[in-house]
FIKOLZA-1660 file (N, C-alpha, C; in steps of 0.1 Angstrom, whole numbers, plus 5000, padded with zeros to 4 digits):
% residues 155
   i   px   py   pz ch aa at
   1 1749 7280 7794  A  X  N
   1 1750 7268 7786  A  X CA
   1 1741 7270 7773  A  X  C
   2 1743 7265 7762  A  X  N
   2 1733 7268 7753  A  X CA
   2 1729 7254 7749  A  X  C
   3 1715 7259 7741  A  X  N
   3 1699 7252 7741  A  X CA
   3 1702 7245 7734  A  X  C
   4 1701 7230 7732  A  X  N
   4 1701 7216 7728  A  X CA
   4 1695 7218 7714  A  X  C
   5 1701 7209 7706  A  X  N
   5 1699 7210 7691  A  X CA
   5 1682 7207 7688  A  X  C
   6 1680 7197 7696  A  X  N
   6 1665 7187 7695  A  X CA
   6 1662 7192 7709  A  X  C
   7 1645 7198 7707  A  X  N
   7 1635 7200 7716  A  X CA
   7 1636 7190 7727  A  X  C
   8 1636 7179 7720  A  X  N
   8 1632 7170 7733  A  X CA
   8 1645 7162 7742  A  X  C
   9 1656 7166 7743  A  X  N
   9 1665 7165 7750  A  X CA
   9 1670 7176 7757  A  X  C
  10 1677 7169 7772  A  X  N
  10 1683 7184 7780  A  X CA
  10 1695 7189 7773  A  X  C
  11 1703 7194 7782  A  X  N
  11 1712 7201 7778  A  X CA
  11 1723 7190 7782  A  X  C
  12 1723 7180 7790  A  X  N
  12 1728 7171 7789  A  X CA
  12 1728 7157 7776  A  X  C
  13 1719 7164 7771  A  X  N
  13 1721 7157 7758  A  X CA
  13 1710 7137 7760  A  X  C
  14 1704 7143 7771  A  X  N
  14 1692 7130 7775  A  X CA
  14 1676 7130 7775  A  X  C
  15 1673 7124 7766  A  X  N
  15 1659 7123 7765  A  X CA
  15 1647 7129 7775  A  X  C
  16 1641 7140 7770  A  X  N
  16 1634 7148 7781  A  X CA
  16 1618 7151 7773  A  X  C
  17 1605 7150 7783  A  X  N
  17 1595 7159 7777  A  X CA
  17 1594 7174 7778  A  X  C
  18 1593 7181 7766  A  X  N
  18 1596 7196 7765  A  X CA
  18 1586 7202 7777  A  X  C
  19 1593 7214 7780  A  X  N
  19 1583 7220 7794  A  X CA
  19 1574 7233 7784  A  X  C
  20 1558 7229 7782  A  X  N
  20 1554 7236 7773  A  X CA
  20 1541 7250 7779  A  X  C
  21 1548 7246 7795  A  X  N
  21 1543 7255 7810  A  X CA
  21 1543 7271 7808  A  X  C
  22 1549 7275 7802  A  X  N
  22 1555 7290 7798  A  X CA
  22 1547 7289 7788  A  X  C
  23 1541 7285 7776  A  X  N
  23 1533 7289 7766  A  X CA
  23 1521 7294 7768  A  X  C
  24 1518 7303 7760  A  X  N
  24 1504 7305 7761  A  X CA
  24 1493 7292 7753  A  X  C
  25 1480 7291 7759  A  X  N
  25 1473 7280 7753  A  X CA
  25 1469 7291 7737  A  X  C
  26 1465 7282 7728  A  X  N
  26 1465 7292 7716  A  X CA
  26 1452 7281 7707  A  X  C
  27 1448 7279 7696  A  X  N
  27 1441 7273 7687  A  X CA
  27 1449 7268 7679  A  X  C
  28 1453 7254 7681  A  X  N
  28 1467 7249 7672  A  X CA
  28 1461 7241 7662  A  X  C
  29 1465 7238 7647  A  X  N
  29 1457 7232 7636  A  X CA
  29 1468 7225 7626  A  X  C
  30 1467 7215 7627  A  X  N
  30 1474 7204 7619  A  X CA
  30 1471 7194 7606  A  X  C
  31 1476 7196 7591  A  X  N
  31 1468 7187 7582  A  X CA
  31 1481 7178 7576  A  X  C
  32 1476 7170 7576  A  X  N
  32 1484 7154 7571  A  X CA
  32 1478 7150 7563  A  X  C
  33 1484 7143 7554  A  X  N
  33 1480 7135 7545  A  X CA
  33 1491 7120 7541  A  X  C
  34 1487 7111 7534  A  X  N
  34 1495 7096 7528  A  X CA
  34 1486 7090 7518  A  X  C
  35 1493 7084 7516  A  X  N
  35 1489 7071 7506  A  X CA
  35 1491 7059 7503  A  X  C
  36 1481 7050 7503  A  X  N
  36 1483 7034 7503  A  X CA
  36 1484 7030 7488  A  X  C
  37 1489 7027 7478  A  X  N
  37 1490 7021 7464  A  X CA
  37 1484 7005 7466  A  X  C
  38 1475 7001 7460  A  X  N
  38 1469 6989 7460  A  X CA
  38 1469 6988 7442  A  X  C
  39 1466 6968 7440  A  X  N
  39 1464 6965 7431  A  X CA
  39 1451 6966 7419  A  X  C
  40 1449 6974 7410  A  X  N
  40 1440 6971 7407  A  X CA
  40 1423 6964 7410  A  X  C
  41 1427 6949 7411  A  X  N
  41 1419 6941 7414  A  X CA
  41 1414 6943 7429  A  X  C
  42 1423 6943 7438  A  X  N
  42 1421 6950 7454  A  X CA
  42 1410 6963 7453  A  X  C
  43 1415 6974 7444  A  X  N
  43 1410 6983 7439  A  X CA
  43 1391 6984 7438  A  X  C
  44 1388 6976 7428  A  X  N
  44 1380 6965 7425  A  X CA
  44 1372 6959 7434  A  X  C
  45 1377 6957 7444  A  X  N
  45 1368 6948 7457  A  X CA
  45 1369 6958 7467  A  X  C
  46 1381 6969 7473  A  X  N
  46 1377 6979 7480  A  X CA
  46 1363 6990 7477  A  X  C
  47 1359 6989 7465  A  X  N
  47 1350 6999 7456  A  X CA
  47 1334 6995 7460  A  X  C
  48 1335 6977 7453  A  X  N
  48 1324 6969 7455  A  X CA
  48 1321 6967 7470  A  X  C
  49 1327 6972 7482  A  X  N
  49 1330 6965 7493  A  X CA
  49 1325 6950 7497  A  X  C
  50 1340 6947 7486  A  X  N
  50 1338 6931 7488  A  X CA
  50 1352 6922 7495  A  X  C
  51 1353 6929 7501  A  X  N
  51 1366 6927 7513  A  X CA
  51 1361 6920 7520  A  X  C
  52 1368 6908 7529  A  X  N
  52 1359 6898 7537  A  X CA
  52 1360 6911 7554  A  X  C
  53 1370 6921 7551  A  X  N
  53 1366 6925 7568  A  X CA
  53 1361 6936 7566  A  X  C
  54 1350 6945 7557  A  X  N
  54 1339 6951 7556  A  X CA
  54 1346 6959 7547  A  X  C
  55 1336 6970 7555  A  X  N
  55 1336 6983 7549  A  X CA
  55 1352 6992 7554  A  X  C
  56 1361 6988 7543  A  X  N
  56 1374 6998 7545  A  X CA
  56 1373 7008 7548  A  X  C
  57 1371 7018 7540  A  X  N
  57 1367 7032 7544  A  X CA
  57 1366 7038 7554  A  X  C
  58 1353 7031 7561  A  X  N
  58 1352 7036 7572  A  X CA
  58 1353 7034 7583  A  X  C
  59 1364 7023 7582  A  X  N
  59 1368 7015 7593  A  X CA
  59 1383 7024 7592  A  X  C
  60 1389 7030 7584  A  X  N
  60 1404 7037 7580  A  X CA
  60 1400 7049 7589  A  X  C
  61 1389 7059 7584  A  X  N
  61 1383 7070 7592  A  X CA
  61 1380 7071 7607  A  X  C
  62 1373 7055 7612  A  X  N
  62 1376 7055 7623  A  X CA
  62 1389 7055 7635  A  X  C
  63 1395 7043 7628  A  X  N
  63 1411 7041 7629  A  X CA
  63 1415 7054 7633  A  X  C
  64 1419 7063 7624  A  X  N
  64 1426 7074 7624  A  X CA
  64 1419 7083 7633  A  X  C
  65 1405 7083 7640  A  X  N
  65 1401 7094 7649  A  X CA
  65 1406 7092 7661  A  X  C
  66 1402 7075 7667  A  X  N
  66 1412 7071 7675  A  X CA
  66 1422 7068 7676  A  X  C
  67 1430 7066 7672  A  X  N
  67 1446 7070 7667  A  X CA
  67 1450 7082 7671  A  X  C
  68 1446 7093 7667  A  X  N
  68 1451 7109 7671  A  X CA
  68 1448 7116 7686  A  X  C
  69 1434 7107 7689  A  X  N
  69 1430 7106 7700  A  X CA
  69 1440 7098 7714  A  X  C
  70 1448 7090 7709  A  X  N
  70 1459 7081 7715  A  X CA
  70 1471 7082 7714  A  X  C
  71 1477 7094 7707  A  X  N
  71 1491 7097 7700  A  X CA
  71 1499 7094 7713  A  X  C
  72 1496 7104 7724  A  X  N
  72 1502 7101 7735  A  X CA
  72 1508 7091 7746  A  X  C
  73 1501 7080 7741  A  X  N
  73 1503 7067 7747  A  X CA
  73 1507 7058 7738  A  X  C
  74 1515 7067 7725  A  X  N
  74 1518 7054 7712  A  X CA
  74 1534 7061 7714  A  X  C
  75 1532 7078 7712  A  X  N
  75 1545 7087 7710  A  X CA
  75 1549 7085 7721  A  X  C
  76 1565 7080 7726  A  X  N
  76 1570 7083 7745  A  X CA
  76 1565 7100 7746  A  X  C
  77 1574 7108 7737  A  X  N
  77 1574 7128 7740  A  X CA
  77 1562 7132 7740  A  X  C
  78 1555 7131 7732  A  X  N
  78 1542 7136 7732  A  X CA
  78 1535 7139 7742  A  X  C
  79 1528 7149 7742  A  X  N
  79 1519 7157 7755  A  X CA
  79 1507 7152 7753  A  X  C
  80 1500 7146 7765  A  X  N
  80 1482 7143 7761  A  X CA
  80 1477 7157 7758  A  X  C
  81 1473 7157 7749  A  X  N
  81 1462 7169 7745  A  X CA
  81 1449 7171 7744  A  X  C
  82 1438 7178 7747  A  X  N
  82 1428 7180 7748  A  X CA
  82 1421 7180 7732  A  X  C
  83 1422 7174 7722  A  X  N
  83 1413 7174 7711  A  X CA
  83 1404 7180 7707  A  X  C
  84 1402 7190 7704  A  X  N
  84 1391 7200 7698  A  X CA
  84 1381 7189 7686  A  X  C
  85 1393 7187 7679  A  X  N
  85 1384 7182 7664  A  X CA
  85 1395 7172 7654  A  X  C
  86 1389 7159 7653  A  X  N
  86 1397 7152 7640  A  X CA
  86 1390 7147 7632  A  X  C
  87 1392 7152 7621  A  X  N
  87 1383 7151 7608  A  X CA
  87 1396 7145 7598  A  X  C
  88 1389 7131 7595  A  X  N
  88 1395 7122 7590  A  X CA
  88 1392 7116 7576  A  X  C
  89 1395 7118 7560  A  X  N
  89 1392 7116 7550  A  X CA
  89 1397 7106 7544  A  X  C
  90 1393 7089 7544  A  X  N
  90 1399 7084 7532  A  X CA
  90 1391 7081 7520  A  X  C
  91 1397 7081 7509  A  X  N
  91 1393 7083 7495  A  X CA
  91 1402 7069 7487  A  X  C
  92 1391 7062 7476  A  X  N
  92 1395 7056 7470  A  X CA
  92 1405 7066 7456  A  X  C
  93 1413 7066 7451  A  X  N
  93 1411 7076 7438  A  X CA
  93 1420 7063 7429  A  X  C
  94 1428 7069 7418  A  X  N
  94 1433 7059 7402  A  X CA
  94 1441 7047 7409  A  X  C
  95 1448 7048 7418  A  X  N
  95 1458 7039 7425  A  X CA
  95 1458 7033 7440  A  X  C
  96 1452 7039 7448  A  X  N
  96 1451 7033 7458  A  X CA
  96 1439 7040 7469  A  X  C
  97 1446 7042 7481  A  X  N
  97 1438 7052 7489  A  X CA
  97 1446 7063 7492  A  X  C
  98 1440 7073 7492  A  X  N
  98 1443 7088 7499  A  X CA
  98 1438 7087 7512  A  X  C
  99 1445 7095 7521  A  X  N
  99 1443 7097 7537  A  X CA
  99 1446 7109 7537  A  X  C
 100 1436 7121 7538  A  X  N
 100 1441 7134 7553  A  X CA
 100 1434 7134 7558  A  X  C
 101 1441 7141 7571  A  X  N
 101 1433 7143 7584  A  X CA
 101 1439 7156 7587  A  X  C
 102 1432 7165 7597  A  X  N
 102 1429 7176 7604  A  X CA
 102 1428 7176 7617  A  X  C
 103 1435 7179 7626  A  X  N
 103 1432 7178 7638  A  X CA
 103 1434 7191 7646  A  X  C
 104 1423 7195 7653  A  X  N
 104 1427 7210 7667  A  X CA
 104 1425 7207 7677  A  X  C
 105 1433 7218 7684  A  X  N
 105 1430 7215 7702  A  X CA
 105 1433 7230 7703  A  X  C
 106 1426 7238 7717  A  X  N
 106 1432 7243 7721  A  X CA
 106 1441 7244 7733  A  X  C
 107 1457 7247 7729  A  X  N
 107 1469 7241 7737  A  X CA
 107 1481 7249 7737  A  X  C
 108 1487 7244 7742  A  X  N
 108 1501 7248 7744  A  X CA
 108 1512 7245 7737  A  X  C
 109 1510 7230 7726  A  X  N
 109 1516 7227 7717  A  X CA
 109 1510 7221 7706  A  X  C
 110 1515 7218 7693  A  X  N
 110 1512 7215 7682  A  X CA
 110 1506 7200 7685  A  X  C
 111 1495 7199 7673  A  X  N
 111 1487 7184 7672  A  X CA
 111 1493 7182 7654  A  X  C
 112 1506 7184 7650  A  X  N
 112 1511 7177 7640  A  X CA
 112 1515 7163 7643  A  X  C
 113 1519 7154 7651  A  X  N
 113 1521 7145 7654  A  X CA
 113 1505 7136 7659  A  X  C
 114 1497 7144 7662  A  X  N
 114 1485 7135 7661  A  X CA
 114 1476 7135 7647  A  X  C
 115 1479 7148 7642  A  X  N
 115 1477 7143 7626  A  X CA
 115 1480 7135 7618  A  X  C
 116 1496 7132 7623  A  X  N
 116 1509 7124 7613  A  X CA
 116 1500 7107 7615  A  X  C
 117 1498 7109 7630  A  X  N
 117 1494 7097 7634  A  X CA
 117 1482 7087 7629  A  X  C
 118 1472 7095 7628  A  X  N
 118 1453 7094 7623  A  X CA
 118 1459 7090 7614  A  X  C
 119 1468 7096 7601  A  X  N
 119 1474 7095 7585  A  X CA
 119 1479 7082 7587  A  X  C
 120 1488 7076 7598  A  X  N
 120 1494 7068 7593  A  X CA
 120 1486 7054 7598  A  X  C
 121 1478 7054 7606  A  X  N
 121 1473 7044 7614  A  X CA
 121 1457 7040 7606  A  X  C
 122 1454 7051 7599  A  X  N
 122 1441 7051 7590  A  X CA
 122 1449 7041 7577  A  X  C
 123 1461 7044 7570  A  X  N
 123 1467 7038 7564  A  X CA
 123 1470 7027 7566  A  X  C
 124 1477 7024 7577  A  X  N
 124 1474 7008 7580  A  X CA
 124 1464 7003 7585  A  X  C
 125 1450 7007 7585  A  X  N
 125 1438 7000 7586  A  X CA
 125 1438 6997 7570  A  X  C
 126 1440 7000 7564  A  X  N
 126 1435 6999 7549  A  X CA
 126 1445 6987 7543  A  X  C
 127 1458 6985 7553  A  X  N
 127 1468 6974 7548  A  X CA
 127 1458 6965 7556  A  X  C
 128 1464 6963 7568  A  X  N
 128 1454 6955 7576  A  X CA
 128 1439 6945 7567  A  X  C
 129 1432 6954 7567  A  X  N
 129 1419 6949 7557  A  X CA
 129 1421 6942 7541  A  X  C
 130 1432 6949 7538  A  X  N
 130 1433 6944 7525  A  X CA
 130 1444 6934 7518  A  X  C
 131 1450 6933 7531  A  X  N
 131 1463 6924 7532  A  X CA
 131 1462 6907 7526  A  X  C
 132 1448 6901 7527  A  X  N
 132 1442 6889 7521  A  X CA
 132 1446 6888 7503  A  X  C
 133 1441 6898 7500  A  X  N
 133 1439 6899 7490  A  X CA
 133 1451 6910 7479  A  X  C
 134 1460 6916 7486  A  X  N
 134 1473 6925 7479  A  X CA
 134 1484 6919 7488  A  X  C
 135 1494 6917 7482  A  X  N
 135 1511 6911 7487  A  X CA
 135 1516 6924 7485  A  X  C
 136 1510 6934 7473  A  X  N
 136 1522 6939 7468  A  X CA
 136 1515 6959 7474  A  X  C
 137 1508 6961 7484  A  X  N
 137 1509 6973 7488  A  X CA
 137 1514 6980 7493  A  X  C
 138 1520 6996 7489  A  X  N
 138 1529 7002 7496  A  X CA
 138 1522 7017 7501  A  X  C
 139 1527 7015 7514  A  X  N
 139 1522 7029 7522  A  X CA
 139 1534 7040 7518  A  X  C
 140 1530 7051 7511  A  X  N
 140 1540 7059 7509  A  X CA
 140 1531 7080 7514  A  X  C
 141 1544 7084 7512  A  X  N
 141 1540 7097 7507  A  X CA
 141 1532 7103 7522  A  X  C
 142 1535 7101 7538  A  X  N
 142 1532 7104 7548  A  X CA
 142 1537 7117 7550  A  X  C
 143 1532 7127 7553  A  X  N
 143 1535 7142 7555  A  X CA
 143 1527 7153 7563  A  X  C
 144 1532 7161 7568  A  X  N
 144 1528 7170 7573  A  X CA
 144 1519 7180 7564  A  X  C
 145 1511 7183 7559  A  X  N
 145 1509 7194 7552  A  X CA
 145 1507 7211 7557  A  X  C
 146 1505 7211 7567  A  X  N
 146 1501 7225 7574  A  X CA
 146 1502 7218 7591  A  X  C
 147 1507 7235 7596  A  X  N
 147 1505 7233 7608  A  X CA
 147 1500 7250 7612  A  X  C
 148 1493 7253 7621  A  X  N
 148 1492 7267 7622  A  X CA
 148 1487 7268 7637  A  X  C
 149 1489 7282 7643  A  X  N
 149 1484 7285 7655  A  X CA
 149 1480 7299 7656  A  X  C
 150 1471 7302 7666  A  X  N
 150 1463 7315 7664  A  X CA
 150 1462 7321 7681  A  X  C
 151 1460 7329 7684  A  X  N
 151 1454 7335 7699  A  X CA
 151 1437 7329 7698  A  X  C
 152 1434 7322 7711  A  X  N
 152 1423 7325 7712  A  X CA
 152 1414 7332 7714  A  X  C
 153 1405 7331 7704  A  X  N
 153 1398 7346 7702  A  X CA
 153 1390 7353 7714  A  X  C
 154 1393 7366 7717  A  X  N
 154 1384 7370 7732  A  X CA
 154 1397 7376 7736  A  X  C
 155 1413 7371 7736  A  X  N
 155 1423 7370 7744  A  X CA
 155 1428 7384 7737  A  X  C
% end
């Protein structure tokens, strides 16, 4: 019979978690990034941290550690993974916020989807917080940027 178009379905064509038992564990590395567009004046008071629910930034940074930390109990497919490292950046810059994040494990499968996640969930911390004060903010520009995997070293 031949292999199902999408990973995560059988060959019957029904929703399945991939069997990732046959892989070797490896050093897997994932970078994401998005972007929130805010107004100006939002701009303005995200800077001054004069937001009535604090400090954005680092409440987006947090967000997104635990976020990637939880992928698997947000994603149905997703495998709990063991977390090496998520290293989580949001930045004010001309237009709104920047978000990437970084996440490793060593594993049996990719932590792109817990990257994607930290990106998007750090992003909506930043709507969340700033939602009082902008009607008009758009989360755009969510992406994978890199994914990579290595032998672990010794092996």
């Amino acid at each position: 019979m031949s292999q199902p178009a999408f990973s995560h379905t059988d060959e019957a064509g029904k929703v399945s978690m991939v069997d990732v038992s046959a892989k070797p564990p490896q050093v897997r590395t994932a970078r994401a990034s998005g972007h929130i567009s805010l107004q100006p004046a939002t701009l303005s008071l995200l800077r001054d941290n004069g937001l009535k629910k604090g400090d954005v930034l680092a409440s987006a940074r947090i967000a997104g550690i635990m976020a990637a930390k939880r992928t698997a109990e947000l994603i149905p497919l997703c495998h709990p993974l063991l977390i090496d490292r998520v290293h989580v950046i949001a930045e004010a810059d001309d237009t709104g916020v920047a978000v990437s994040a970084e996440v490793r494990c060593t594993g049996r499968t990719g932590v792109e989807i817990e990257a994607l996640t930290a990106v998007s969930v750090a992003l909506l911390t930043v709507y969340d917080m700033c939602k009082a004060a902008d009607k008009l903010m758009v989360i755009s520009d969510i992406k994978l940027l890199e994914k990579t995997k290595e032998p672990i070293s010794g092996s």
